[in-house]
N, C-alpha and C positions, 0 to 999 in steps of 0.2 A: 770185501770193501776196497776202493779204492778214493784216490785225492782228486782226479780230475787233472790232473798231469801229464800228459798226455809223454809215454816215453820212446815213439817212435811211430812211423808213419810208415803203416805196409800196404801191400796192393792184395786184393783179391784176383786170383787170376782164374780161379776155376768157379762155378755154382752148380752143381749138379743135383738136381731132383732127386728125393728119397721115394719117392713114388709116383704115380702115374695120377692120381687122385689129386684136383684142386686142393683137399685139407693137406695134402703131404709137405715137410718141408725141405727146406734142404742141405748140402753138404759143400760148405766153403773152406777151400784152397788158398792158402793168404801168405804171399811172401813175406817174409818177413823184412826186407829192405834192412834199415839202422835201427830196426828193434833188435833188443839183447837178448837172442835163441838161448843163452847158455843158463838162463834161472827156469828155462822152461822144463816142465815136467809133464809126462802123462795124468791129468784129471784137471792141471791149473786151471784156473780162473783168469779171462784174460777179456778187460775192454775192448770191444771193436764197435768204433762209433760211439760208445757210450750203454755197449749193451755187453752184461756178463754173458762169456761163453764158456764151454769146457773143454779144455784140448783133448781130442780123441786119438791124434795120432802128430809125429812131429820129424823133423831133419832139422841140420842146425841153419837152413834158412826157409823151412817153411813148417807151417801146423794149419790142421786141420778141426774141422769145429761144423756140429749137426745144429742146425735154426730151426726149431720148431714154426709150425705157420704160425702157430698165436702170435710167436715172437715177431716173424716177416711183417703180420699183421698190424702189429704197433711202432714197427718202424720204420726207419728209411735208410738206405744203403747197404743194406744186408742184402740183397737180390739180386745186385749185378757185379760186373766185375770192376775196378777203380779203386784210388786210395782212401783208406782207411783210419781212422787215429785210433792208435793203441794203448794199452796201459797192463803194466804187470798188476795183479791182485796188492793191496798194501800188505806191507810186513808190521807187524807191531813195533819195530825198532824205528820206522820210517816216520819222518817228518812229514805234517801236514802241510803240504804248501799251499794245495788249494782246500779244499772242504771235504766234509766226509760224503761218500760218493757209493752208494749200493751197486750200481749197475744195471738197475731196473725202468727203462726208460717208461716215463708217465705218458704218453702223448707224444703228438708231432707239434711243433710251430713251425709257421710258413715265413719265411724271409721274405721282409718290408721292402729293405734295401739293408745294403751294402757300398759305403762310399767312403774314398778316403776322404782323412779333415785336417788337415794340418799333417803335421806327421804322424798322424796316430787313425785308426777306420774307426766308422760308426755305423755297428751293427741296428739293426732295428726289426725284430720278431713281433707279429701277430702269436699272440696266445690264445688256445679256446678256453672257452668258459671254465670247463672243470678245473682247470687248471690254473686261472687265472688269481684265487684267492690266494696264490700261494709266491706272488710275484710283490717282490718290499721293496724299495729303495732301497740301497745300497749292500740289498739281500743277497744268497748265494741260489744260482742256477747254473743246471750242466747244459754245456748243447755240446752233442755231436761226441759226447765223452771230455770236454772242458771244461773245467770248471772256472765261470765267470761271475763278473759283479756287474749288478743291477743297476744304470744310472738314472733310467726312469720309468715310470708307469703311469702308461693312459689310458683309462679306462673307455671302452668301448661297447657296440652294440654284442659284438662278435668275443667279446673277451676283455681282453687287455694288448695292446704294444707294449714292448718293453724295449730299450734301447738300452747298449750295452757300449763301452768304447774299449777298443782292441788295440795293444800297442802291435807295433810291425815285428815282433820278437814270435809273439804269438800266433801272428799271421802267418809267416815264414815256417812256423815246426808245427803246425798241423791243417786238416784238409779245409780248416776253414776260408782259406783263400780261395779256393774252387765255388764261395757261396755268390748269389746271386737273387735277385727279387724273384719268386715264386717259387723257390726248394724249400722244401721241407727239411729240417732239422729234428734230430731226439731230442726231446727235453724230462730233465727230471728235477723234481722242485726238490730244494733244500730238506733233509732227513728231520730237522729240527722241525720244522713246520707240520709236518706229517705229524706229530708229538702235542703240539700245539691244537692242532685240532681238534685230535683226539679228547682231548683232555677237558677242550671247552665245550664239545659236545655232551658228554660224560657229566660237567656240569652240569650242562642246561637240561637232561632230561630229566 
């Protein structure tokens, strides 16, 4: 589990294919820049981008980590080389400062816009469908492995928009300032929701 906290910002600098096969995936090389090497262990659990990985191999400025395709599959920024946002696995002893955070990206959204507003940005993601029942006002969603709050939802043909407002703190310590209208972003809908669903489907049949 993790909070959506993003506690350092690394670069991938290698992607090397596991195999010669379209299904194969691959093998990222990720410096570790002003992430903290020294909690890291052979098997951790570590966000990149908002996607759990396993560290297969490590130095204390870089770890390595295998992307199944499935994974490649459902995301974005796992396939080239650029910076990354990071996040240690949560400790039980750790404070929740953003949300509880599996690491399991649902889908992509595609970024509306990106503008500053005053002195704070206003994010604005297209959601698809599937994913869109799970987007609330003032709800919790991760992009890109951050955990944010929901300031609005519009429903659409294609889904829902959702806009989000970023202070410049946030924008500043992870790769969300590289976004821009037409990238795609991980998204994962809040864990509580996933619960809710369930539960009301379960009723109703």
């Amino acid at each position: 589990m993790f909070t959506g906290i993003v506690a350092g910002v690394g670069q991938i600098t290698h992607v090397e294919p596991l195999g010669k096969s379209a299904n194969d995936g691959v093998r990222l090389t990720v410096q570790a820049n002003n992430f903290d090497m020294s909690r890291v262990k052979l098997g951790d659990s570590i966000a990149i981008q908002g996607a759990c990985m396993t560290v297969i191999e490590f130095d204390n400025k870089h770890f390595k980590v295998d992307v199944s395709r499935e994974s490649l599959n459902k995301t974005s920024g796992l396939d080239a080389t650029g910076e990354v946002n990071l996040e240690h696995a949560m400790r039980l002893s750790d404070t929740v400062d953003g949300h509880l955070v599996s690491g399991h990206v649902d889908g992509l959204g595609k970024v509306e816009s990106f503008e500053p507003i005053g002195e704070s940005y206003t994010l604005r993601i297209q959601i698809p469908t599937e994913l869109s029942p799970y987007m609330a006002y003032k709800g919790s969603v991760t992009v890109n492995g951050v955990s944010l709050t929901v300031n609005s939802v519009e429903d659409n043909a294609a889904g829902c928009v959702i806009s989000i407002n970023l202070i410049p703190h946030t924008v500043a310590v992870t790769t969300l300032k590289h976004l821009s209208a037409g990238k795609f972003v991980n998204i994962e809908i809040d864990t509580i929701a996933r619960y809710v669903e369930r539960m009301l489907k379960w009723r109703s049949s």
